[in-house]
Biopython code that builds the backbone (N, CA, C, O; Angstrom):
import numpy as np
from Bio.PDB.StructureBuilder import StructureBuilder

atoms = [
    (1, "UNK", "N", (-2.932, -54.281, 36.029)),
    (1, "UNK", "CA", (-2.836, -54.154, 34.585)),
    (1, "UNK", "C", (-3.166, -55.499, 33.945)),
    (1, "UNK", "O", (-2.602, -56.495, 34.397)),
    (2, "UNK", "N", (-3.842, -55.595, 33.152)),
    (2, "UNK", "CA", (-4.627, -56.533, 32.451)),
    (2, "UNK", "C", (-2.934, -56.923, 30.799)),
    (2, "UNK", "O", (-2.192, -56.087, 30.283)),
    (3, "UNK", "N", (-2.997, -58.323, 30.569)),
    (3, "UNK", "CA", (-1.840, -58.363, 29.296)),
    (3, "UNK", "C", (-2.861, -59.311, 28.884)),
    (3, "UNK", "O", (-3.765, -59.953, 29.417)),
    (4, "UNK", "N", (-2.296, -59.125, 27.565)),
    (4, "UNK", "CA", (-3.669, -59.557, 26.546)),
    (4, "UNK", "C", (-1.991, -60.630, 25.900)),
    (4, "UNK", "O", (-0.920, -60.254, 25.424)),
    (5, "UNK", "N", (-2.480, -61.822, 26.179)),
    (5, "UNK", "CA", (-1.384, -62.335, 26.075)),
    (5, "UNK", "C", (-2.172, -63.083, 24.465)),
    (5, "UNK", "O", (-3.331, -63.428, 24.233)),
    (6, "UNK", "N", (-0.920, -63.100, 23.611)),
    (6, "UNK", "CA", (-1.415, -63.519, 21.871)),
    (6, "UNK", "C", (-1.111, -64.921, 22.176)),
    (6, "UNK", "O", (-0.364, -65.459, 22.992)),
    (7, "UNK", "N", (-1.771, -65.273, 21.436)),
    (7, "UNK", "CA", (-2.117, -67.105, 21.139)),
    (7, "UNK", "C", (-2.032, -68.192, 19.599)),
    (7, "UNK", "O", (-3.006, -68.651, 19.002)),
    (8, "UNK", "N", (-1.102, -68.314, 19.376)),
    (8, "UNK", "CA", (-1.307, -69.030, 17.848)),
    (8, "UNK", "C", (-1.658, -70.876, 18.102)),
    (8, "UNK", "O", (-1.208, -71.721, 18.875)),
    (9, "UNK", "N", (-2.776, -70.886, 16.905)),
    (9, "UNK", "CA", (-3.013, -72.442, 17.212)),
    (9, "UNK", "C", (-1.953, -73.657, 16.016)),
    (9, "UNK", "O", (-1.223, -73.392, 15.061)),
    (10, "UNK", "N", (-2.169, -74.394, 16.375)),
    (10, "UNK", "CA", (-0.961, -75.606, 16.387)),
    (10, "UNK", "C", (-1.117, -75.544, 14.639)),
    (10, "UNK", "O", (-0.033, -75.461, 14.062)),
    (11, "UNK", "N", (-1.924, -75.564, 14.057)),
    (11, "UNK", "CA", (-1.714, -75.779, 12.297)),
    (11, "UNK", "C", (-1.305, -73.884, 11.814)),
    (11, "UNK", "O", (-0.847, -73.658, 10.694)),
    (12, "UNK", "N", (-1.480, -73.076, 12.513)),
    (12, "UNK", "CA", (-0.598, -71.928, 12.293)),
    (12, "UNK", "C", (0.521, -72.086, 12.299)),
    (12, "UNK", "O", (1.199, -72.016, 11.275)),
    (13, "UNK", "N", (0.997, -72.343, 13.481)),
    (13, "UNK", "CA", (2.723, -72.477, 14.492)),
    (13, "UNK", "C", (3.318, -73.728, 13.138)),
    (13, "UNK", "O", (4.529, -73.700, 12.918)),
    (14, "UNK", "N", (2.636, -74.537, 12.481)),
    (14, "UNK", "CA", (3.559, -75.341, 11.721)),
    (14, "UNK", "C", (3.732, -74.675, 10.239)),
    (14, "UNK", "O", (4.688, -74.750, 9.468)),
    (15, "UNK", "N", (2.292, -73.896, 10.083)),
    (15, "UNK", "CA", (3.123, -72.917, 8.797)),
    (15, "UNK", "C", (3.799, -71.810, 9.277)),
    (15, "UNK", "O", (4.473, -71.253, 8.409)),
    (16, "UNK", "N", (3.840, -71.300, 10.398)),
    (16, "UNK", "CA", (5.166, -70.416, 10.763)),
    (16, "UNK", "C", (6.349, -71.439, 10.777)),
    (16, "UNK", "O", (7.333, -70.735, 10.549)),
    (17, "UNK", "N", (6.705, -72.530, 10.901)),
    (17, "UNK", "CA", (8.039, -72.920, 11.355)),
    (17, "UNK", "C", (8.286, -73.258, 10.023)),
    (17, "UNK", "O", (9.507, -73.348, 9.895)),
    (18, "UNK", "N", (7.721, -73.485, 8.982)),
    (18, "UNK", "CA", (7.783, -73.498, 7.248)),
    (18, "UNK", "C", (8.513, -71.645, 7.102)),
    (18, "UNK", "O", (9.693, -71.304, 7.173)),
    (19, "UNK", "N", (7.495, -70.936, 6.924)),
    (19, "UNK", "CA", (7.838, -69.821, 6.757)),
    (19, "UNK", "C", (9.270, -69.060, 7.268)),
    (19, "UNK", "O", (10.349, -68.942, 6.688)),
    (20, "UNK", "N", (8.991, -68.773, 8.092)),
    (20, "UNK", "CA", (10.069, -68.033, 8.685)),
    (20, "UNK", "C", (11.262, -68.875, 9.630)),
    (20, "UNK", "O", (12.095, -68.202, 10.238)),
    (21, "UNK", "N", (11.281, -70.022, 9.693)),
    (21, "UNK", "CA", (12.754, -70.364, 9.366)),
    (21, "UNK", "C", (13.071, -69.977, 11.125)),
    (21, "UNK", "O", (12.501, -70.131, 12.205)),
    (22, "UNK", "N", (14.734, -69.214, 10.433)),
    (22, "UNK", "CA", (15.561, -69.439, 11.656)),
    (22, "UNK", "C", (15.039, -67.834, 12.584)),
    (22, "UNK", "O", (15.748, -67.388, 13.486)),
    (23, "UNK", "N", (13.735, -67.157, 12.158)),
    (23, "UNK", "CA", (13.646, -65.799, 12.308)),
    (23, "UNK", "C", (12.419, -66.193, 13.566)),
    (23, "UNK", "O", (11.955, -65.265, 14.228)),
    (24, "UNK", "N", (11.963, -67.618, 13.812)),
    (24, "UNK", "CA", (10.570, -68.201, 14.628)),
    (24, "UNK", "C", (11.661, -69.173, 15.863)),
    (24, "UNK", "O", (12.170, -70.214, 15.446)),
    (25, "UNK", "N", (11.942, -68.705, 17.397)),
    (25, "UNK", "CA", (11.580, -69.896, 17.870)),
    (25, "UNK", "C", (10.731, -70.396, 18.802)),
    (25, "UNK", "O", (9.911, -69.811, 19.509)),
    (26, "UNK", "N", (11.069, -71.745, 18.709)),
    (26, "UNK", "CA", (10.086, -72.428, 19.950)),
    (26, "UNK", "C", (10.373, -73.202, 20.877)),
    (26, "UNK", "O", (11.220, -74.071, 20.670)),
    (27, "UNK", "N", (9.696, -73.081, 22.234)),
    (27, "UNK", "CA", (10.738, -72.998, 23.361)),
    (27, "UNK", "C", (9.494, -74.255, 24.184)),
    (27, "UNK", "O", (8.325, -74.204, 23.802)),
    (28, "UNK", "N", (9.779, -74.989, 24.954)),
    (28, "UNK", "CA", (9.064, -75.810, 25.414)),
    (28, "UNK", "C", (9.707, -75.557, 26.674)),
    (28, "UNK", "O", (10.883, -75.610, 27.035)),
    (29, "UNK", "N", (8.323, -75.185, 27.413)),
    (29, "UNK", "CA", (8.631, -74.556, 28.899)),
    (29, "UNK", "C", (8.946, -75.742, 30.333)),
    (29, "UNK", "O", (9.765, -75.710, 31.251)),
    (30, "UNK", "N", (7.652, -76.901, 29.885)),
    (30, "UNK", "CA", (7.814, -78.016, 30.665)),
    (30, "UNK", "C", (9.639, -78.542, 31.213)),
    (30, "UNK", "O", (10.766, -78.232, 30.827)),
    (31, "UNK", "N", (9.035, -79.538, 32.367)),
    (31, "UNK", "CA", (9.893, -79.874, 33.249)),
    (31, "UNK", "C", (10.807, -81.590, 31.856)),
    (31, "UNK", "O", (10.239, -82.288, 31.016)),
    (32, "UNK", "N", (12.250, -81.566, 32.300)),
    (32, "UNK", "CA", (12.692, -82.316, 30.887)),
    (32, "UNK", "C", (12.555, -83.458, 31.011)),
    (32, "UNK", "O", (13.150, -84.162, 30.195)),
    (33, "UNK", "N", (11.480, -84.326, 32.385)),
    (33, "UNK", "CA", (10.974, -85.513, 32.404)),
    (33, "UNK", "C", (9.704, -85.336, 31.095)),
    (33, "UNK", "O", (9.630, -86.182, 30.204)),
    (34, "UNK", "N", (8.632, -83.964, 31.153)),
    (34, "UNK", "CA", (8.020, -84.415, 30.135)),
    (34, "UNK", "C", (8.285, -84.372, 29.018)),
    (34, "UNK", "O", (7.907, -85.229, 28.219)),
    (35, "UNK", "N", (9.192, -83.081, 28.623)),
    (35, "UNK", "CA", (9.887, -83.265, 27.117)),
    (35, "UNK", "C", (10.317, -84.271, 26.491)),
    (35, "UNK", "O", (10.296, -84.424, 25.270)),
    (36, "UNK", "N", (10.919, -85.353, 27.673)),
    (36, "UNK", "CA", (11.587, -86.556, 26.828)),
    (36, "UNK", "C", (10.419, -87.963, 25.997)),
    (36, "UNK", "O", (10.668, -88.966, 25.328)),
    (37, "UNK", "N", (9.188, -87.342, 26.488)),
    (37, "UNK", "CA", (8.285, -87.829, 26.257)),
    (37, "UNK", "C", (7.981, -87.635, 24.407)),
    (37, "UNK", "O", (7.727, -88.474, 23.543)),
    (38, "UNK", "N", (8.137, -86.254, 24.356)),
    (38, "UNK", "CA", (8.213, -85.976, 23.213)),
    (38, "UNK", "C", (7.608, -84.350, 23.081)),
    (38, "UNK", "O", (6.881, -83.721, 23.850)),
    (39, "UNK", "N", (8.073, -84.061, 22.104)),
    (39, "UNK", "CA", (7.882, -82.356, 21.853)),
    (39, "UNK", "C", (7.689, -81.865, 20.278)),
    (39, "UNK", "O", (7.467, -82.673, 19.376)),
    (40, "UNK", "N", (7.781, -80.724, 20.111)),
    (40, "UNK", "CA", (7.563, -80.447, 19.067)),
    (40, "UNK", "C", (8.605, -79.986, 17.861)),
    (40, "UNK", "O", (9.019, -78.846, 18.073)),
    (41, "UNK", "N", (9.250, -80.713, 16.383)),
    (41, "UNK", "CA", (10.246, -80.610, 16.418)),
    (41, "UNK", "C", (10.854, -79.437, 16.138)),
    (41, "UNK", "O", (10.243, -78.504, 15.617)),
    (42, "UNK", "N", (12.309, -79.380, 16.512)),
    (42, "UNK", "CA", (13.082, -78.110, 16.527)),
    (42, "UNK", "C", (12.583, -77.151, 17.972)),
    (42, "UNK", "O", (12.817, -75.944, 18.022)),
    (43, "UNK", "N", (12.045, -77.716, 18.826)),
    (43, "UNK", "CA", (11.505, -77.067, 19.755)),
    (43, "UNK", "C", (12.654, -76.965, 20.821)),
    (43, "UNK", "O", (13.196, -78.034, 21.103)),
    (44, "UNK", "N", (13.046, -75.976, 21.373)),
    (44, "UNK", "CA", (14.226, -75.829, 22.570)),
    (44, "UNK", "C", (13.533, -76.340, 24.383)),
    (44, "UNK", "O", (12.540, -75.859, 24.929)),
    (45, "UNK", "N", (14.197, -77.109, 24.775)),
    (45, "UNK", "CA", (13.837, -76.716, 26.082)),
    (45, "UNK", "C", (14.289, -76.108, 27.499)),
    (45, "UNK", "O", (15.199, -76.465, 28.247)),
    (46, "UNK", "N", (13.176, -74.877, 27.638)),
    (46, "UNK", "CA", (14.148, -74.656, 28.510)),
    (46, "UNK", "C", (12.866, -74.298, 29.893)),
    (46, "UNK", "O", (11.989, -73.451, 29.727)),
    (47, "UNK", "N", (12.984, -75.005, 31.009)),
    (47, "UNK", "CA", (12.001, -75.279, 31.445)),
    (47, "UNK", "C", (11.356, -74.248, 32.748)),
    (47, "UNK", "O", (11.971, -73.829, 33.728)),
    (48, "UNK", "N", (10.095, -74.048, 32.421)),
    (48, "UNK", "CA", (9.497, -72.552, 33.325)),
    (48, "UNK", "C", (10.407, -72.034, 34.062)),
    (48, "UNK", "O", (11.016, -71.060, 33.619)),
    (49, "UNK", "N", (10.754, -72.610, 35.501)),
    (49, "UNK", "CA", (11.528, -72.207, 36.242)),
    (49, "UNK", "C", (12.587, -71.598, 36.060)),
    (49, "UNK", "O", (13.022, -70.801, 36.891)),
    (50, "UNK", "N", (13.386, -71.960, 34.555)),
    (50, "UNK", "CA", (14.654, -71.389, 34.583)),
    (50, "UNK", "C", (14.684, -70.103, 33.864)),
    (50, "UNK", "O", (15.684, -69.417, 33.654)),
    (51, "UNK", "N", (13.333, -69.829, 33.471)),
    (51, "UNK", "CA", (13.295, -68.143, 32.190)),
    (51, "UNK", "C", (13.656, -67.063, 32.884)),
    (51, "UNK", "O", (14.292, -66.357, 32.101)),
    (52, "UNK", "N", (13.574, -66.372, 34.303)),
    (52, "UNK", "CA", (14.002, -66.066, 34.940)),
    (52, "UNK", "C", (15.130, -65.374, 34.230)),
    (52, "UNK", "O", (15.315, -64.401, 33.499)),
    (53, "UNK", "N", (16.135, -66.859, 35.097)),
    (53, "UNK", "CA", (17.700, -66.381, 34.611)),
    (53, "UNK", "C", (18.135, -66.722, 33.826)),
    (53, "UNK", "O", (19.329, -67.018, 33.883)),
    (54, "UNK", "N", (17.193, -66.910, 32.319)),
    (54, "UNK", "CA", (17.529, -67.606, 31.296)),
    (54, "UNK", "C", (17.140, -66.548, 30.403)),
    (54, "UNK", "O", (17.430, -66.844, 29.244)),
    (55, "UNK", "N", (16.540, -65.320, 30.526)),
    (55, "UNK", "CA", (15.939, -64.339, 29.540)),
    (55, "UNK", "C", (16.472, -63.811, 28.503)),
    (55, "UNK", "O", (16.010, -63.581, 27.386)),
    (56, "UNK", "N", (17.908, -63.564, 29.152)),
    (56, "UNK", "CA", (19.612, -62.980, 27.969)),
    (56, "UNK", "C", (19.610, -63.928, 27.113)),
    (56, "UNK", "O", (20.262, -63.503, 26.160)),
    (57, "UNK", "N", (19.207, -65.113, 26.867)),
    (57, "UNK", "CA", (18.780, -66.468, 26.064)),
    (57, "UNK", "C", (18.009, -66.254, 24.772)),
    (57, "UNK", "O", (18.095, -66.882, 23.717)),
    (58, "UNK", "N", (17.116, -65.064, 25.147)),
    (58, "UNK", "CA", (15.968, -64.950, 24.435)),
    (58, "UNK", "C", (16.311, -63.413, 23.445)),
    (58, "UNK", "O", (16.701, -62.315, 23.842)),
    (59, "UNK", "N", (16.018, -63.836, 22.205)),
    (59, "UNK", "CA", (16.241, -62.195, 21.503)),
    (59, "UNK", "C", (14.742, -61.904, 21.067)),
    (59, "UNK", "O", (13.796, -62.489, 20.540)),
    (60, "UNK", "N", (15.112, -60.513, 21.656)),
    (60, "UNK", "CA", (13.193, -59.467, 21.516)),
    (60, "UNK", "C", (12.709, -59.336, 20.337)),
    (60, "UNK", "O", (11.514, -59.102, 20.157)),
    (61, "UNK", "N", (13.704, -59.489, 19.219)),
    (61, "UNK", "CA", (13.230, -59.294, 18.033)),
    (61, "UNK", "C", (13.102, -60.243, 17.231)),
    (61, "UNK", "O", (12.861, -60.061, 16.037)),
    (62, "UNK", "N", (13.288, -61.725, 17.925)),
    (62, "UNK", "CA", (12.138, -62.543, 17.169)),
    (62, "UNK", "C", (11.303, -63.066, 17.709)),
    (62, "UNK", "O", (11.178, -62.753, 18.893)),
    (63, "UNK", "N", (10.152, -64.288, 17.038)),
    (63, "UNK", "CA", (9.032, -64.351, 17.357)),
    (63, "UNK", "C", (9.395, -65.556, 18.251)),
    (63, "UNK", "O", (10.355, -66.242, 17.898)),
    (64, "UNK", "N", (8.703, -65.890, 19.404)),
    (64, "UNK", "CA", (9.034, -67.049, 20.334)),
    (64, "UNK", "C", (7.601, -67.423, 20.850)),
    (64, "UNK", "O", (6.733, -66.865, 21.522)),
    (65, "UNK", "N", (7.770, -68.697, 20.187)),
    (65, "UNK", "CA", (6.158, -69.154, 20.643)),
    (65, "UNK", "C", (6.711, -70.529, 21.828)),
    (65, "UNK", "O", (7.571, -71.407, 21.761)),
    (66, "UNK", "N", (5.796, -70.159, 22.753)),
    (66, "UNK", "CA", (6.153, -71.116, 23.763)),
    (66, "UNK", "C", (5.274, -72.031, 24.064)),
    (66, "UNK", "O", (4.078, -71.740, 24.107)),
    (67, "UNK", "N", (5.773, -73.430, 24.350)),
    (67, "UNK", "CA", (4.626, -74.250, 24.700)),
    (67, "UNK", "C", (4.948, -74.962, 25.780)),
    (67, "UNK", "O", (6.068, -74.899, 26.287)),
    (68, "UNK", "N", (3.640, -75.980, 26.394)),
    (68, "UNK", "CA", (3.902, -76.555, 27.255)),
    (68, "UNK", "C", (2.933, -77.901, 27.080)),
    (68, "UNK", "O", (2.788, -78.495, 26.012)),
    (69, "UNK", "N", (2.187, -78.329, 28.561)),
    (69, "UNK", "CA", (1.093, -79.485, 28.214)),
    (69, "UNK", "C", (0.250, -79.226, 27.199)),
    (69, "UNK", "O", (0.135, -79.480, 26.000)),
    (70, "UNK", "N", (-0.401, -78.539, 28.206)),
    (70, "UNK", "CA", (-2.057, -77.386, 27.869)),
    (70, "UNK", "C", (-1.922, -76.211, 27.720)),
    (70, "UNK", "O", (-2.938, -75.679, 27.272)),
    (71, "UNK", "N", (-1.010, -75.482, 27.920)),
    (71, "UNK", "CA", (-1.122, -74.006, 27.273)),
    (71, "UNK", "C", (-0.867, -73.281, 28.999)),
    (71, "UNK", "O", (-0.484, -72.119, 29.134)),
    (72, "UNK", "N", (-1.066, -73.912, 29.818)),
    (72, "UNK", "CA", (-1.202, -72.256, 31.333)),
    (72, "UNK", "C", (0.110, -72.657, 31.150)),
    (72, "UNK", "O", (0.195, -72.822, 29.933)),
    (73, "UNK", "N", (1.012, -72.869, 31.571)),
    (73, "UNK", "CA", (2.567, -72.787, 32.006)),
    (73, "UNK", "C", (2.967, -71.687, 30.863)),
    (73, "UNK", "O", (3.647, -70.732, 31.238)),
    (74, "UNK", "N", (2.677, -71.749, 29.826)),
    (74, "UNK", "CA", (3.564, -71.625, 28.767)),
    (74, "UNK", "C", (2.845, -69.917, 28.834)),
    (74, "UNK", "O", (3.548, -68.907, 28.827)),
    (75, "UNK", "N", (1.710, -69.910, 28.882)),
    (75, "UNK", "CA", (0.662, -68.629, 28.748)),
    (75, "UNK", "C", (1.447, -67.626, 30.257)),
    (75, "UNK", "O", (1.510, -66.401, 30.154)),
    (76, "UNK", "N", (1.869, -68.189, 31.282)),
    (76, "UNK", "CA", (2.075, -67.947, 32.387)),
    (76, "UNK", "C", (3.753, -67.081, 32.133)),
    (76, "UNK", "O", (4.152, -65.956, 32.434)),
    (77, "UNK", "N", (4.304, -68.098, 31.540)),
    (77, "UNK", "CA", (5.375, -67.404, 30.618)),
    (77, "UNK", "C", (5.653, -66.085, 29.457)),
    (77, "UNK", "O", (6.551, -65.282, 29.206)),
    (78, "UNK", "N", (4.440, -66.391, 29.006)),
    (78, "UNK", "CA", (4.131, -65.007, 28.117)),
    (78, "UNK", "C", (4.046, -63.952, 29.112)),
    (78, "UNK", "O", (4.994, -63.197, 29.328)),
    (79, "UNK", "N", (3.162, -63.893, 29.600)),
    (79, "UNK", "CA", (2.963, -62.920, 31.040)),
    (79, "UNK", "C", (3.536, -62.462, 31.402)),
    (79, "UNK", "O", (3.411, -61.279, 31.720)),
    (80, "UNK", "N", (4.603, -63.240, 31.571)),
    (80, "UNK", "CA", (6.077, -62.986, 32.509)),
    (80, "UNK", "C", (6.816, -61.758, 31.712)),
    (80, "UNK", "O", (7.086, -60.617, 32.088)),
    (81, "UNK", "N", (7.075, -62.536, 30.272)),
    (81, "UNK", "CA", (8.172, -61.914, 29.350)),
    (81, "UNK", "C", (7.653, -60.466, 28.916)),
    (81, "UNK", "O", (8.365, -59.509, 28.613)),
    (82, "UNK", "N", (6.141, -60.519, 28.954)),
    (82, "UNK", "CA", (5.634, -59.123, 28.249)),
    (82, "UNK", "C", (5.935, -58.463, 29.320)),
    (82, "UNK", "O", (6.386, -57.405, 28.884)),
    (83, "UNK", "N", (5.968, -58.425, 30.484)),
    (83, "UNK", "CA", (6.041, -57.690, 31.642)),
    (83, "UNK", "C", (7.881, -57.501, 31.606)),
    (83, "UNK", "O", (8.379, -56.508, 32.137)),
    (84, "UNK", "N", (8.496, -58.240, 31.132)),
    (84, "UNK", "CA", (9.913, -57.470, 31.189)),
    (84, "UNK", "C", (10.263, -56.824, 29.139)),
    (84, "UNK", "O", (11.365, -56.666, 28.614)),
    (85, "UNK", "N", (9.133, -56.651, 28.618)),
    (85, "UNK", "CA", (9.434, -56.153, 27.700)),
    (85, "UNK", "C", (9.243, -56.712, 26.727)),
    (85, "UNK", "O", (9.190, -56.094, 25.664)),
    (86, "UNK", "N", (9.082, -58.053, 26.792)),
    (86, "UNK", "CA", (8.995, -58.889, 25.288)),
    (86, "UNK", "C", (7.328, -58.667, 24.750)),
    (86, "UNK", "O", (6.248, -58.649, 25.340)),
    (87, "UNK", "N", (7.736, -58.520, 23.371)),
    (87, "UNK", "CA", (6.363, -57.450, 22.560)),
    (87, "UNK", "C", (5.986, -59.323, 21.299)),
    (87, "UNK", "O", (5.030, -59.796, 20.685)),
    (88, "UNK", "N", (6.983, -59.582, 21.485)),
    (88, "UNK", "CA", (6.889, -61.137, 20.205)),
    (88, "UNK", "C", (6.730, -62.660, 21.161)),
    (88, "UNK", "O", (7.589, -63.535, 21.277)),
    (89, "UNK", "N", (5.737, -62.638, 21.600)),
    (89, "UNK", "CA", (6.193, -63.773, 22.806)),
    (89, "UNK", "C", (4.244, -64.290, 22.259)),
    (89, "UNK", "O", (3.151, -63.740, 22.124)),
    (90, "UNK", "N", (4.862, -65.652, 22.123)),
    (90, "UNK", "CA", (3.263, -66.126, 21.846)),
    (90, "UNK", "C", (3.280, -67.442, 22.275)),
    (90, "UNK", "O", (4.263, -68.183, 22.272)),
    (91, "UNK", "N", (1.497, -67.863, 22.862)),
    (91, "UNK", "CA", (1.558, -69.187, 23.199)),
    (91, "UNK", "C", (1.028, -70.141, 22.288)),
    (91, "UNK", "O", (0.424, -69.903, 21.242)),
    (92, "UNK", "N", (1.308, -71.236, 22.782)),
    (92, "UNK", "CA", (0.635, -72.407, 21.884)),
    (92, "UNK", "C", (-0.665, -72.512, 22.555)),
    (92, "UNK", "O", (-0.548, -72.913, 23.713)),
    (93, "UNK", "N", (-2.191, -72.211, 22.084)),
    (93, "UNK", "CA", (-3.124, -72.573, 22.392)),
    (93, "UNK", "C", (-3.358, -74.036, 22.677)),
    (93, "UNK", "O", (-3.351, -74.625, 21.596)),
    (94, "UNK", "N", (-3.519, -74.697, 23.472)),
    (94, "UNK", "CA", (-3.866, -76.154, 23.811)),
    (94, "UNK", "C", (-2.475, -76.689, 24.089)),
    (94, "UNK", "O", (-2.545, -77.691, 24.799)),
    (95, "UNK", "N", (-1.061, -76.307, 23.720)),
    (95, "UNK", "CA", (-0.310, -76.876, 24.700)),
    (95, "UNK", "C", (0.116, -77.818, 23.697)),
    (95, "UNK", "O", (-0.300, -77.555, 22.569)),
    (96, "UNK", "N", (0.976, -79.049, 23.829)),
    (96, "UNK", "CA", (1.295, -79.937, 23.205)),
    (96, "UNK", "C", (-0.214, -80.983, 23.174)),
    (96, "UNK", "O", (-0.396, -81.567, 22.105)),
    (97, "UNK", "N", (-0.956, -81.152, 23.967)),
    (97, "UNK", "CA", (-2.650, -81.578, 23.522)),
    (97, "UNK", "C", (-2.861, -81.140, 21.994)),
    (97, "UNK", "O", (-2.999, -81.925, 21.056)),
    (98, "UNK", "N", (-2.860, -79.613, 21.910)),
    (98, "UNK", "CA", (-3.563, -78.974, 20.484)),
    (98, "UNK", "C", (-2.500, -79.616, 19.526)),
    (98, "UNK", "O", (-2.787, -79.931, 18.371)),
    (99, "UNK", "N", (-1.491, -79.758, 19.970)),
    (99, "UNK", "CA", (-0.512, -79.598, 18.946)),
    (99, "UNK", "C", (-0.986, -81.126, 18.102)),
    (99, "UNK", "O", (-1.273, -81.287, 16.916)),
    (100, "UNK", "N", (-0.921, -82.345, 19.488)),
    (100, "UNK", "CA", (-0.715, -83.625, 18.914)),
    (100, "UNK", "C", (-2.234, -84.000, 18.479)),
    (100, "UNK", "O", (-2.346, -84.912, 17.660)),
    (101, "UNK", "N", (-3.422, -83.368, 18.964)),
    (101, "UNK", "CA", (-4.776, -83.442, 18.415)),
    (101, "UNK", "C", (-4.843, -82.888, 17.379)),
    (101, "UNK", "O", (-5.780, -83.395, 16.763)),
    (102, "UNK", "N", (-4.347, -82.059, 16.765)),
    (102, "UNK", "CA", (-4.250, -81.174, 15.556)),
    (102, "UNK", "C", (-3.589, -82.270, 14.479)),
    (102, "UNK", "O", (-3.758, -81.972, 13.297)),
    (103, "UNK", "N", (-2.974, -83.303, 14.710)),
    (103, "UNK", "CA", (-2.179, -84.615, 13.958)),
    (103, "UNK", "C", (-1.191, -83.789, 13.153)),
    (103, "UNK", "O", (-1.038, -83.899, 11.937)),
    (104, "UNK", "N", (-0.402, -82.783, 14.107)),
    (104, "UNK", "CA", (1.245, -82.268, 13.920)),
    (104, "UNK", "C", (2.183, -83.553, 14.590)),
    (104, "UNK", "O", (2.012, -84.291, 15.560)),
    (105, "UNK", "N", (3.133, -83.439, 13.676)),
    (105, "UNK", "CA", (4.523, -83.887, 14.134)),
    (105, "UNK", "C", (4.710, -83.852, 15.677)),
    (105, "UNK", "O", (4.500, -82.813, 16.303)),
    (106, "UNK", "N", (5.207, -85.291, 16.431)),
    (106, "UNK", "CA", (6.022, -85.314, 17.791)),
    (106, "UNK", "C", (7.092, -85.619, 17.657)),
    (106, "UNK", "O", (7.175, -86.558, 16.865)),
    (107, "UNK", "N", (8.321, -85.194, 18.164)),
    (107, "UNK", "CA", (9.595, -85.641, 18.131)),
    (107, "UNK", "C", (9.953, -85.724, 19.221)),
    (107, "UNK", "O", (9.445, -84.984, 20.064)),
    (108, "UNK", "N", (11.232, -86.917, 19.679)),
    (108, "UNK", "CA", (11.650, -86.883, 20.588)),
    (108, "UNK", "C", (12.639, -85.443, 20.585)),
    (108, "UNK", "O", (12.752, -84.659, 19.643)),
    (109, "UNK", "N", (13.322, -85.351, 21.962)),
    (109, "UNK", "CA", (14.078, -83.693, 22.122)),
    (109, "UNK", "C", (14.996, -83.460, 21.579)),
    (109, "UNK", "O", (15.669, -84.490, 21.623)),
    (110, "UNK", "N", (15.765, -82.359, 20.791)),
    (110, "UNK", "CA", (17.033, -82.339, 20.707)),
    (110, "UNK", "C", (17.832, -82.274, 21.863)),
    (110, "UNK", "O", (17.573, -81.664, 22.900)),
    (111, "UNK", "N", (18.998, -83.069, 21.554)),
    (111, "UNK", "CA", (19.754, -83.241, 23.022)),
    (111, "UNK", "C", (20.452, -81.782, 22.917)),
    (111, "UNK", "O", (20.781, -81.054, 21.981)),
    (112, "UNK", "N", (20.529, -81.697, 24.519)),
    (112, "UNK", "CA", (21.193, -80.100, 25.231)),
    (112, "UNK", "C", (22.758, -79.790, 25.566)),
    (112, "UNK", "O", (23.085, -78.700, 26.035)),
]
sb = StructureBuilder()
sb.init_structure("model")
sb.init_model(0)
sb.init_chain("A")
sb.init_seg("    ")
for serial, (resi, resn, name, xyz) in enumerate(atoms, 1):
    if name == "N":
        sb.init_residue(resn, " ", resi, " ")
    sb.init_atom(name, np.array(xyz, "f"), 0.0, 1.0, " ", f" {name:<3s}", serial, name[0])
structure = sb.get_structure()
């Protein structure tokens, strides 16, 4: 089965996080050596490996755009979630690259 996994690019994802508020989140999939590097702000991390057993985490009925470097981890994640049901699951095209080439906001992480 083929998933047509949706993709929003980085000057979208910052007028969604204008718009819709507490109804958008965003989840930074990377490992929390690179997050501390810096991320995107208000961005959660919670890192590939742990979505798994981290899914009850996640509510289906809002929008969750996920990112990572470059976009496969995070795209790899979409994959995942549409396959257990999630219909609102979107990636960041280019990853934190698009984001910080796009000359969006970096923040360091919120602490966990």
């Amino acid at each position: 089965m083929h998933w047509n996994i949706k993709e929003i690019e980085a000057p979208e994802l910052a007028n969604w996080k204008e718009e819709k508020g507490d109804n958008l989140r965003v989840v930074d999939v990377r490992e929390m050596g690179e997050i501390a590097a810096g991320t995107i702000p208000g961005a959660e991390p919670m890192p590939m490996a742990s979505i798994p057993v981290r899914m009850n985490e996640l509510d289906k009925d809002k929008e969750i755009v996920f990112i990572c470097r470059s976009g496969a981890r995070s795209a790899q994640v979409c994959m995942f979630l549409q396959q257990q049901g999630f219909d609102n699951v979107y990636n960041l095209r280019g990853g934190m690259f698009g984001w910080a080439g796009a000359g969006q906001q970096v923040s360091l992480p919120q602490a966990v």
